[in-house]
Every structure is written in structure tokens, then in C-alpha cells.
C-alpha positions in Angstrom: -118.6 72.4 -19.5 -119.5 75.9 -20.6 -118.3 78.7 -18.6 -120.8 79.6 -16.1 -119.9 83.7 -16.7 -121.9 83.4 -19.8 -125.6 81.7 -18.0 -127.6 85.3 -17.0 -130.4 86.0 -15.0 -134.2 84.7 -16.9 -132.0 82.1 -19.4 -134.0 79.2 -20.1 -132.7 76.3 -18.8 -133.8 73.5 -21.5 -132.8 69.6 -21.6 -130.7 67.8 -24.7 -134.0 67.2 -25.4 -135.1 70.4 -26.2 -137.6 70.7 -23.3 -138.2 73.0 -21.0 -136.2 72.3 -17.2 -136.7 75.6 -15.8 -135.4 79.8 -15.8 -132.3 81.0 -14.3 -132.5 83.5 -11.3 -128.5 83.4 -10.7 -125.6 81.1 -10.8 -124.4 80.4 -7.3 -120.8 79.2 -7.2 -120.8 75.9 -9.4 -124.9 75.4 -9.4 -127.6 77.0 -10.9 -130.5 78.8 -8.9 -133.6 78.4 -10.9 -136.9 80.5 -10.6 -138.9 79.8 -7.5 -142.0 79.5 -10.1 -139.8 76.8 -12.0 -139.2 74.6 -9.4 -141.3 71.5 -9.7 -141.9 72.6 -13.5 -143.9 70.5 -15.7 -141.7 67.7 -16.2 -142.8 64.3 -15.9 -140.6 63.1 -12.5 -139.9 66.8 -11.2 -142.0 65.8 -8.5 -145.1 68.0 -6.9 -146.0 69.3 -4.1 -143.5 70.6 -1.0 -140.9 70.7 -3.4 -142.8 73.4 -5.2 -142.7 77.1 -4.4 -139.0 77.4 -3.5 -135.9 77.5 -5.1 -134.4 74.5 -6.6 -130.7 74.4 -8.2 -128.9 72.5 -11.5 -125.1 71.1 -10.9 -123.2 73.3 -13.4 -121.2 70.0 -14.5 -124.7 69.5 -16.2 -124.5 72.6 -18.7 -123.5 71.3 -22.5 -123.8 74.5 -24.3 -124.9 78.1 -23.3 -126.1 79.7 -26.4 -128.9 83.0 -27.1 -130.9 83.0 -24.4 -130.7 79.1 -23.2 -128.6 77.1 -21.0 -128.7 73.7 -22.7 -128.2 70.8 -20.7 -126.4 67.3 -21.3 -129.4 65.0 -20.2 -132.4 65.2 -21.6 -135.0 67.0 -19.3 -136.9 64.0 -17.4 -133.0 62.9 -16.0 -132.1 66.2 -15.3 -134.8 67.0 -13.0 -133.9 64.0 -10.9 -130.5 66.1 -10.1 -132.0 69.2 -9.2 -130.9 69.8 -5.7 -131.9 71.7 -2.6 -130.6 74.7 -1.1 -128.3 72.7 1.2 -127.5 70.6 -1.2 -130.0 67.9 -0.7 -131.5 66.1 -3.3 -135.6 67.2 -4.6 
């Protein structure tokens, strides 16, 4: 895992894929906080409606690489979606 100190605030968040997952806002303790405007972003299976407008967050265990300005991921962008996570900790 990378270390988490190195993910800042408006990183893109990208899958292994290459595609776009969403933009930090912070890390909060092992999970990233993505952008209330990136949550239900334009990935097939990120899923619509109430689950947009609000801030969803990325398990940390799912970071590969932080490099530049992105935060790349280990699964590509359709599967990491699917582990996007609620405030409390509920699934999207």
C-alpha cells in the first residue's frame, strides 16, 4: 500500500485502468474522502441517483501507487466503484 501522507487534497483518484474514479477532498484515517461532485461519477456501476451529491470514500488498502498528481488504484475503475463506501461505513 502507498503511504496515505503522500494522497493531497484535488488528486485524481484513477483505476489500474487508467480511468477516472473520482478527486480527493481529504484522507480520513485509512479511507479516502472523495469530492461531493465525484460521487456517483461517470463510471459504468457507480450507481445514480441518492447516492449522488454527497460524499462517498475509497478503502486506502485499495491505493497501488500515488504518483504526480494521481492516486492510482489496484482495480480497475468499474470494481473499484463497487467498494466505495458511505460515511458510516456502509456500502454505495
Amino acid at each position: 500500500m502507498a503511504d496515505l501522507n503522500d494522497i493531497r487534497e484535488h488528486m485524481e483518484v484513477i483505476g489500474a485502468d487508467g480511468v477516472h474514479v473520482g478527486t480527493v477532498d481529504r484522507v480520513e484515517g485509512d479511507r479516502i474522502k472523495l469530492t461531493k461532485k465525484d460521487s456517483g461519477a461517470d463510471v459504468e456501476g457507480a450507481g445514480e441517483g441518492h447516492h449522488a451529491g454527497h460524499h462517498h470514500f475509497i478503502p486506502a488498502g485499495l491505493v497501488a501507487e500515488v504518483e504526480g498528481d494521481q492516486v492510482r488504484l489496484s482495480a480497475n475503475a468499474d470494481v473499484a466503484v463497487t467498494f466505495e463506501e458511505e460515511e458510516g461505513g456502509d456500502p454505495v
